[in-house]
C-alpha positions in Angstrom: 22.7 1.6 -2.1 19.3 2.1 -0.5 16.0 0.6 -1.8 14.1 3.7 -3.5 10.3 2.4 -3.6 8.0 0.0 -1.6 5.7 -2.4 -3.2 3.0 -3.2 -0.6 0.3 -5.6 -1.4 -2.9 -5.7 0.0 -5.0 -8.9 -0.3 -9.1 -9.0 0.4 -11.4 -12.1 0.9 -12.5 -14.1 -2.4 -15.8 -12.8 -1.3 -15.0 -9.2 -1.0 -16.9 -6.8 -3.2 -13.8 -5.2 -5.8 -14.6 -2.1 -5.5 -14.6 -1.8 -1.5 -11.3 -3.5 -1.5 -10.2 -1.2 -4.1 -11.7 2.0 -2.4 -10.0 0.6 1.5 -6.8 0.3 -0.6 -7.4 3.9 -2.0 -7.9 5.7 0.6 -4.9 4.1 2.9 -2.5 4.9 0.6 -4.1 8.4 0.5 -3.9 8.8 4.1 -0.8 6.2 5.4 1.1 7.4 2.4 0.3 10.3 0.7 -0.9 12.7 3.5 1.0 11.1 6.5 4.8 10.3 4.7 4.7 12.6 1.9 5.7 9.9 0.0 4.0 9.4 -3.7 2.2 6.2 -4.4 0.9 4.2 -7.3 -1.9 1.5 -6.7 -2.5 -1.4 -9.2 -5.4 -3.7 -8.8 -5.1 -7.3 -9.7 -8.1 -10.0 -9.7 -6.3 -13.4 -10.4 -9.9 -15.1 -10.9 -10.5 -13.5 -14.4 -7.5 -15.7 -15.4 -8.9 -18.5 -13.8 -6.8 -18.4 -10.8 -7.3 -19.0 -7.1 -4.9 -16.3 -5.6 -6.8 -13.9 -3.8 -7.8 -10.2 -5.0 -5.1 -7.9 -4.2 -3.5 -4.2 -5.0 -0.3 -3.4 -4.9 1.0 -0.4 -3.6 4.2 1.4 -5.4 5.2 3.9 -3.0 8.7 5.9 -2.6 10.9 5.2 -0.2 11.9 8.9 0.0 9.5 11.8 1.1 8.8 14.6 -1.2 8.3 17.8 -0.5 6.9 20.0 -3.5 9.4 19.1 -6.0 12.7 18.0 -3.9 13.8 14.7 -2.6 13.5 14.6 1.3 14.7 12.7 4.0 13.8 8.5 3.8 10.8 7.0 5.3 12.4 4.7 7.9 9.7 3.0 9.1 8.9 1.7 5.5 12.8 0.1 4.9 14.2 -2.2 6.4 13.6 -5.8 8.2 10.8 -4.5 9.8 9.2 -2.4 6.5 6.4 -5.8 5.8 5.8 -6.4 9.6 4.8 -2.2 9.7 3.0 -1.6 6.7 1.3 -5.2 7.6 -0.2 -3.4 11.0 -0.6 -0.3 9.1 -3.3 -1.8 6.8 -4.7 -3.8 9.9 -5.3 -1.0 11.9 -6.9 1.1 8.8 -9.3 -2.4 8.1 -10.2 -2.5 11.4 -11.0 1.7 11.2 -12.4 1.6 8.0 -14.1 -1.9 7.0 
């Protein structure tokens, strides 16, 4: 059975202003997801210090491993399964930082 969705998590600096982190997270899923895979995402933000933590700031990304396209079921996106699907989405969100920050 294949893997449906893709949680992808996104950490920023302890320093790093919330809502940039949250906007840079925004706007790659928007883009690296959305636009570019046709795959649907959700994007929860979580801030560990509140609780008195010391895990960095970081949103998670919930995205569908299979493209849609209006309201069917598509083919899988293969370059986010697999043994490689961290190591790509990793240099995904690199590349978009080093765009965008």
């Amino acid at each position: 059975m294949c893997q449906t969705w893709n949680m992808i998590t996104l950490r920023f600096e302890h320093h790093a202003l919330l809502h940039r982190g949250w906007e840079l997270a925004r706007g790659f899923a928007l883009q690296c997801l959305a636009t570019e895979r046709d795959t649907p995402v959700v994007a929860a933000m979580h801030v560990p210090q509140v609780a008195g933590r010391k895990l960095k700031p970081h949103v998670h990304l919930i995205a569908s491993s299979r493209r849609i396209l209006g309201s069917n079921c598509a083919d899988f996106v293969t370059d986010l399964l697999g043994a490689d699907a961290k190591t790509n989405a990793a240099k995904l969100w690199s590349d978009w930082c080093a765009a965008h920050a």
